[in-house]
C-alpha positions as CSV (number, residue, x, y, z in Angstrom):
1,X,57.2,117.2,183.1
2,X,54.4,115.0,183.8
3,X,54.7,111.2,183.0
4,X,52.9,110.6,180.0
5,X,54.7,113.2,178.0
6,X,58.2,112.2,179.5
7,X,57.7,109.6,177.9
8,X,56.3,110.2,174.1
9,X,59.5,112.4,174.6
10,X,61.8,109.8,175.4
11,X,60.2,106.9,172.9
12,X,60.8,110.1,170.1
13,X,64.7,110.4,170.9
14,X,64.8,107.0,171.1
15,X,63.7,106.7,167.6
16,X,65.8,109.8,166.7
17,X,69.1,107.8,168.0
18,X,67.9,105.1,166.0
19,X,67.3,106.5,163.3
20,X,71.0,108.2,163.1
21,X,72.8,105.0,164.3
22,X,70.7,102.1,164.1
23,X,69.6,100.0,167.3
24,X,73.0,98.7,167.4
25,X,73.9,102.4,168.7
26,X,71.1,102.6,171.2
27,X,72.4,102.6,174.6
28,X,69.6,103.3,177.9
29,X,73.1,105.8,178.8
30,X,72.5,108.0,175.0
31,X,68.9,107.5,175.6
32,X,69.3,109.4,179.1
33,X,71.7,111.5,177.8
34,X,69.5,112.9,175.2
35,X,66.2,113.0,177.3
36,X,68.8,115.4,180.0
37,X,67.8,113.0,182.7
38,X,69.7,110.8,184.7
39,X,69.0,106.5,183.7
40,X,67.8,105.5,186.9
41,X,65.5,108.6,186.4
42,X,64.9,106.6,183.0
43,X,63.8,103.6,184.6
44,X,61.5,105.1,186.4
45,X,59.5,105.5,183.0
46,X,60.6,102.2,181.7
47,X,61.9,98.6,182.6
48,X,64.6,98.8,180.1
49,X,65.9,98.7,176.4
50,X,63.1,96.4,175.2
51,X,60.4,98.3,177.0
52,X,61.1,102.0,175.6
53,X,61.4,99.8,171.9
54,X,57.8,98.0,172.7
55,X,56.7,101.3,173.6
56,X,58.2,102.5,170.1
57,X,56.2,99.8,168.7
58,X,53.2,101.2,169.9
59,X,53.9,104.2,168.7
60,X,54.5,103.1,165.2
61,X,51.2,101.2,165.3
62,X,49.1,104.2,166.5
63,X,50.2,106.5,164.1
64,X,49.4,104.2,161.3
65,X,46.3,102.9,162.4
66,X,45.0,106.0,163.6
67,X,46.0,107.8,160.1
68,X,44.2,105.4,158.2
69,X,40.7,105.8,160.8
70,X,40.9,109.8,161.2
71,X,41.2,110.1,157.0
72,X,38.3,107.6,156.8
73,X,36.4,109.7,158.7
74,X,37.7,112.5,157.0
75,X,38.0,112.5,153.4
76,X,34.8,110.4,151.1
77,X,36.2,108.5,148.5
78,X,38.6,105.5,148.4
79,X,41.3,107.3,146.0
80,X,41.1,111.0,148.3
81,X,41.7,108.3,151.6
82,X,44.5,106.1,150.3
83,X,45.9,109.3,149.0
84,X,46.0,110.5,152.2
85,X,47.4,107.9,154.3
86,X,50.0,107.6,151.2
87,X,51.2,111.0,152.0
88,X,50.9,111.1,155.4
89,X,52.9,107.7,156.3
90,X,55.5,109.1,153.4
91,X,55.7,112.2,155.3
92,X,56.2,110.5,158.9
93,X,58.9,108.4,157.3
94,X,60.7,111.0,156.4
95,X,61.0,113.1,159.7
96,X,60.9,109.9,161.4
97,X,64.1,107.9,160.0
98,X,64.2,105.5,163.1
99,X,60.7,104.3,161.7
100,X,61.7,102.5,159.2
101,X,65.0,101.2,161.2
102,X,63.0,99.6,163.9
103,X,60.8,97.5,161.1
104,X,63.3,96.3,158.7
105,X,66.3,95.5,160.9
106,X,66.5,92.0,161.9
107,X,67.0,92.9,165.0
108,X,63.8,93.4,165.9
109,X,62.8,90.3,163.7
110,X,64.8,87.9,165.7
111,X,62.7,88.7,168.7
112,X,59.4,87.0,168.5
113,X,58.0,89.6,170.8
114,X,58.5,92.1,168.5
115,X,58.2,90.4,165.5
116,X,54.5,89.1,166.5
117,X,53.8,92.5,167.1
118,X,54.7,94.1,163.9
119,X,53.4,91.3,161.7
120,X,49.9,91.9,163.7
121,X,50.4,96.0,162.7
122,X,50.5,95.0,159.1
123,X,47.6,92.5,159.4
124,X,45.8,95.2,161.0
125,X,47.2,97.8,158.3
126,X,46.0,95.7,155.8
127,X,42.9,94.6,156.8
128,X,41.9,98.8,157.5
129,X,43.1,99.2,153.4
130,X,41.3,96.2,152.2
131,X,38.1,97.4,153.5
132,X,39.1,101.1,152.2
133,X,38.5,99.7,149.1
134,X,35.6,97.9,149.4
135,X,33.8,100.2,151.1
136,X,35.2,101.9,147.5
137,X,34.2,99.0,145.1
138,X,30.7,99.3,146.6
139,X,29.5,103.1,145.4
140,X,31.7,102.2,142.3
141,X,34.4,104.4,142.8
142,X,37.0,101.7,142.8
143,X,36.9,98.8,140.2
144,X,34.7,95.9,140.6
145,X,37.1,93.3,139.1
146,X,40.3,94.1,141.8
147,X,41.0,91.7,144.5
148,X,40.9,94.4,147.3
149,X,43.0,92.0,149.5
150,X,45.9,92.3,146.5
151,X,45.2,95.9,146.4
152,X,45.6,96.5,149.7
153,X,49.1,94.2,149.7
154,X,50.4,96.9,146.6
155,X,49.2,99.9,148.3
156,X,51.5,98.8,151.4
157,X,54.3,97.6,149.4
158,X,54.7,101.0,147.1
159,X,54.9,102.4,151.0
160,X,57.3,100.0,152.2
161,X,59.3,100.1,149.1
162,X,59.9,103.8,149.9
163,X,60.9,103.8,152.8
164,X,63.4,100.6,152.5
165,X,64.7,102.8,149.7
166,X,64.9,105.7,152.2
167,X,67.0,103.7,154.6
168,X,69.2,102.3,152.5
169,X,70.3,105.7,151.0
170,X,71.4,106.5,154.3
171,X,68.0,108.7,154.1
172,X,69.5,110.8,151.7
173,X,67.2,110.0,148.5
174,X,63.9,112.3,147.9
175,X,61.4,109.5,148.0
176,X,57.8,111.5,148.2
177,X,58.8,112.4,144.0
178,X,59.2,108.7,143.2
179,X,56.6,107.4,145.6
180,X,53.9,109.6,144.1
181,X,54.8,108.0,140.2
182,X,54.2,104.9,141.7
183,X,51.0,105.9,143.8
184,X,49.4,107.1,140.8
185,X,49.9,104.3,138.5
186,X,48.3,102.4,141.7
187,X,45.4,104.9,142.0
188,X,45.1,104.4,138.3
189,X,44.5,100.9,138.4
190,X,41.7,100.6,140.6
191,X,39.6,103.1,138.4
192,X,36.2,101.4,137.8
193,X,36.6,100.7,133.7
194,X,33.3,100.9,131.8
């Protein structure tokens, strides 16, 4: 198998063990295991432990920042785009449980490595959803009188709510039902009044 796909591989049953047993169960010898290769075959993809999670990492942050830029592209109006990337990140949570493991637990927090990293995602995240709505608020299809910084802020939180609601069920809760009630009073609020 050739490098680069070994790899997206092993960084996808690495958040699989994750997401069933927490990072507190991840071992390089389960991550092997898993993969069906041997660990020093392992390291010859990775340095260790903290490389396959900053690889993770990565991951996490290209999904989510490319979502947000393909449905820009994609879709015309602020609502159809933050609708979107709602369902899509909702979606990715749920087949991806060690998602939202890797950002909540404070293991990952208590490394400033990783926790500098993450907290730039969300910047990034944000900023990409502020201007969303701008861009929205200036062919009036969102409302004039919103902070989009605050805006953007909600969007993200109805998100993380979900998904800290997810994990904390032992992923066992339906959270695209809820998530959508609380998407549309969102979407409601930034309707242009007048």
């Amino acid at each position: 198998m050739e490098s680069s796909r070994r790899k997206e591989q092993i960084i996808s049953i690495t958040l699989n063990i994750i997401g069933e047993q927490g990072l507190a169960g991840l071992t390089i010898a389960k991550i092997a295991k898993n993969a069906k290769i041997s660990e020093a075959a392992l390291y010859k993809h990775f340095k260790g432990k903290n490389d396959i999670l900053e690889h993770c990492i990565g991951m996490i942050e290209k999904r989510l920042i490319g979502t947000i830029r393909s449905l820009n592209k994609e879709e015309t109006t602020a609502i159809a785009i933050l609708t979107g990337i709602y369902n899509t990140h909702i979606n990715h949570i749920q087949v991806n449980k060690g998602v939202p493991r890797i950002i909540y637990t404070s293991e990952i927090h208590s490394q400033e490595n990783f926790r500098t990293r993450l907290f730039t995602i969300i910047e990034t995240y944000l900023h990409e959803i502020e201007e969303i709505i701008v861009e929205g608020q200036k062919v009036n299809t969102v409302s004039q009188v919103i902070s989009a910084g605050q805006a953007a802020r909600r969007f993200l939180s109805i998100i993380q709510f979900a998904a800290f609601r997810y994990s904390l069920s032992g992923f066992n809760m339906e959270i695209i039902e809820e998530g959508n009630e609380q998407l549309k009073e969102f979407l409601h609020t930034l309707e242009p009044t007048g």
